[in-house]
N, C-alpha and C positions, 0 to 999 in steps of 0.2 A: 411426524410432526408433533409440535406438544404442544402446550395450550399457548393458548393470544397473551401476549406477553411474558411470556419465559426470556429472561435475557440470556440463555444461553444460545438461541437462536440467532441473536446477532453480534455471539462473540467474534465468527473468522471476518465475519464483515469490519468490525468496529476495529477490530487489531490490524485488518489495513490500512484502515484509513490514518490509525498512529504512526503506521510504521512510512506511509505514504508521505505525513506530515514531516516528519522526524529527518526522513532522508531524503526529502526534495525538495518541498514545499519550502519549509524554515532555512535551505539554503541558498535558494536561489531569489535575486530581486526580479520579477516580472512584469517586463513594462506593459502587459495586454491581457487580458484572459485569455485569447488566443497563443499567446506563447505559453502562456503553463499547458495547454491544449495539447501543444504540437510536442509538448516534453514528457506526455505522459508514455507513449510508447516504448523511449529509451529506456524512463522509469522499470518497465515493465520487464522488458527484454535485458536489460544489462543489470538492474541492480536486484530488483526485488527477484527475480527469476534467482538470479545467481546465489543471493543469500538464501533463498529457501535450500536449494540446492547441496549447499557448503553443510548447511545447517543438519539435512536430512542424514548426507553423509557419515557424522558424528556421533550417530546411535550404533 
């Protein structure tokens, strides 16, 4: 742990949350909070999983 407010503590967090925005949020119109709810899963499993994935492969 480092100290209370080191922002590199909440780089993997914050770089989700871009990448969360970037590739679901900003293209989908949502008529509920509930349906961005119910699309975070796919989120998870089909895209963000996959790109990590593609990505790790690369090295």
């Amino acid at each position: 742990m480092s100290r209370t407010g080191s922002p590199y503590d909440n780089a993997a967090v914050e770089r989700f949350i871009k990448t969360l925005k970037h590739q679901e949020v900003y293209l989908h119109d949502y008529a509920t909070a509930q349906d961005a709810i119910d699309r975070l899963p796919h989120f998870l499993e089909e895209i963000h999983n996959h790109s990590r994935q593609s990505g790790s492969s690369r090295r």
